[in-house]
Structures are given as C-alpha cells and as structure tokens.
N, C-alpha and C positions, 0 to 999 in steps of 0.2 A: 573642638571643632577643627582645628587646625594638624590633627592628630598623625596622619599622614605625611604631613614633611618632615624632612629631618629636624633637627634643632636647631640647628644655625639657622635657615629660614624661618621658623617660628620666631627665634629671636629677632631678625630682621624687622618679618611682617607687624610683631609687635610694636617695637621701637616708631617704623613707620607711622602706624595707628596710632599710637601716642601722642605720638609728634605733630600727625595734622590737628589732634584733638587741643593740644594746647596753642596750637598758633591759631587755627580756628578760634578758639575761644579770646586772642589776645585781639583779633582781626575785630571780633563781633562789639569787643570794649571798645576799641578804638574808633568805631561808627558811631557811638555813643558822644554827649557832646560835654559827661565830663572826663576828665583826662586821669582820673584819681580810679575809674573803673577799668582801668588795663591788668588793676592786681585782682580784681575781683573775677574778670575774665580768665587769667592764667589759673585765679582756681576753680573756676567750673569748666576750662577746659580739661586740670588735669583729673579732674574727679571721672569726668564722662569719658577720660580717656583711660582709666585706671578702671573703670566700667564695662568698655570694649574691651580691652585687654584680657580681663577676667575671661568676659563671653568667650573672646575667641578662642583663649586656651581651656574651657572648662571639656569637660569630656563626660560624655553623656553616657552610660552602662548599657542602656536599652537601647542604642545606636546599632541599626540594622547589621554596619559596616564592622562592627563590634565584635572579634573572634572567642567565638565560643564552644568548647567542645562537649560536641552530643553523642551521648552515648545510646543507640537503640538496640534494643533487646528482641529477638525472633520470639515472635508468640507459641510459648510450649503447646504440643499440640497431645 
C-alpha cells in the first residue's frame, strides 16, 4: 500500500503507525479503573499496530498501479 514512497518514508509512516497504535492502546488501559491493564493495553496496542503495519506495507499483485508488461501480438491476417 504504501508502495510508492521511498523507504525511508515508509519506514517513518511505519514507525508513526505503530507508535500511535501502542500509546493508543496504553491511553484506552489507563481510562480503565484498573491500573494492572496498562500492560494489557501496550499488548493490544502493539498487536493492532504490528497489524497496521503489515497492511500498510503489504503489496497487492493485482493493484491497478502494479507495472506490468503486456505484450500484444497483430492479428496475422
């Protein structure tokens, strides 16, 4: 998905994504009213963010934007 930028962006936007995914998840324990679920949170943030990450770097074969070269042949007459 992210196939287009270079790599060091990729690795950025990654990182980024990650990173909101486990503070996200430390934020949503700590609403919580026991204090023992901030580790439970840092793991289901970094699962959903190890999740994202995937997605965003997977790369799809049948993606329109997907260089492919076609070969067409003149119909012998």
């Amino acid at each position: 998905m992210l196939g287009p930028l270079p790599a060091l962006y990729r690795v950025i936007v990654c990182t980024c994504a990650f990173l909101a995914f486990v503070g996200l998840g430390v934020w949503a324990a700590r609403l919580m009213p026991e204090s023992a679920l901030a580790s439970a949170g840092t793991g289901l943030g970094t699962g959903l963010g190890i999740v994202v990450v995937l997605l965003l770097l997977h790369h799809d074969p049948h993606d329109p934007g997907h260089r492919t070269r076609v070969r067409v042949r003149a119909p012998r007459s």
